[in-house]
C-alpha positions, 0 to 999 in steps of 0.5 A: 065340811059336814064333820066340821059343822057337826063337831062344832054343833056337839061342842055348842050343845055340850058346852050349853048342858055343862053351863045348865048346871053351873053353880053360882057363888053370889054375896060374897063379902069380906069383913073383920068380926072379933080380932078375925077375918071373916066370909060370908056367902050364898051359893045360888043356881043350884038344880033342886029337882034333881037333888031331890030325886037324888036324895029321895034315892037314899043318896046322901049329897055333900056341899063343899066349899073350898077356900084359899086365901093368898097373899100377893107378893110382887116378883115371887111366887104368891103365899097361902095362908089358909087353904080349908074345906068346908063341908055340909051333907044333906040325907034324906030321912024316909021314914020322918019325911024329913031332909037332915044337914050335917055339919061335917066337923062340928060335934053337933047333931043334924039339923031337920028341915021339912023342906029341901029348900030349907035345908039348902039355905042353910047348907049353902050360906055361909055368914061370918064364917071365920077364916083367920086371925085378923094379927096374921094379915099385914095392913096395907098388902094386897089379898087374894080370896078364892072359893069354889063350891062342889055339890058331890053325890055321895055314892056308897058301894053297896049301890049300883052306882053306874044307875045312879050315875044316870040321875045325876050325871057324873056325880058332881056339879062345880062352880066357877072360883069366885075371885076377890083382891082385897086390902087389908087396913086398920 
């Protein structure tokens, strides 16, 4: 009995440190801009001390965002029209105390931000982020958005990782998928 107790107390409290570090998607909408169907979000919850202490080790952190939106068909398997990953990378600059967010596709240079929440409120929102042309997307059918955000400590293999594992544990934090079903009409 004794076992018993202690295996559903470790569970409890595994089960209660796993939830401390969930992310949350909030505002998640849906609209059409320009011929496109396009998303915009806020990615909250997200444990700014220890990606600080993180980032201040030179470990860059990556946001990743992944995105599918399917189309619901009755009796048959669901097709997807769009499975994409969305990327973001925030270092640390030491040497100009200043945090830098790369876009991760975009030709652009890093933004610099004094701050780390300035950083992460540009890394983790997204408004009118396009997904699809609007003509591919039939009116009157039923719709499935899911996202999914990941904050990926990036590790290179010049550093000992299994310290830094300790920082932030198992090198990555996800959120729970953010489930929409929508109607597309004209």
């Amino acid at each position: 009995m004794k076992k018993f107790a202690l295996l559903v107390l470790t569970i409890f409290f595994l089960l209660k440190a796993s939830y401390a570090l969930a992310l949350s998607l909030e505002n998640v909408s849906l609209s059409t801009e320009a011929n496109y169907l396009v998303c915009s979000w806020e990615l909250k919850d997200i444990p700014i001390e220890k990606l600080d202490e993180t980032l201040h080790h030179g470990i860059p952190v990556r946001l990743q965002f992944e995105i599918i939106i399917e189309k619901i068909r009755r009796f048959w398997w669901d097709e997807t029209l769009l499975h994409h990953l969305v990327l973001r990378e925030i270092y640390y600059d030491a040497v100009k105390n200043v945090y830098n967010v790369q876009f991760v596709g975009i030709s652009s240079a890093p933004r610099a931000f004094s701050s780390l929440e300035e950083a992460l409120n540009v890394a983790a929102c997204a408004q009118n982020l396009p997904l699809l042309p609007a003509n591919l997307i039939e009116p009157g059918a039923f719709y499935r958005l899911k996202i999914k955000a990941t904050i990926i400590q990036r590790i290179s293999p010049n550093l000992p990782s299994r310290v830094l594992r300790i920082i932030f544990k198992g090198g990555k934090i996800e959120s729970d998928w953010k489930i929409i079903r929508f109607r597309f009409s004209n």
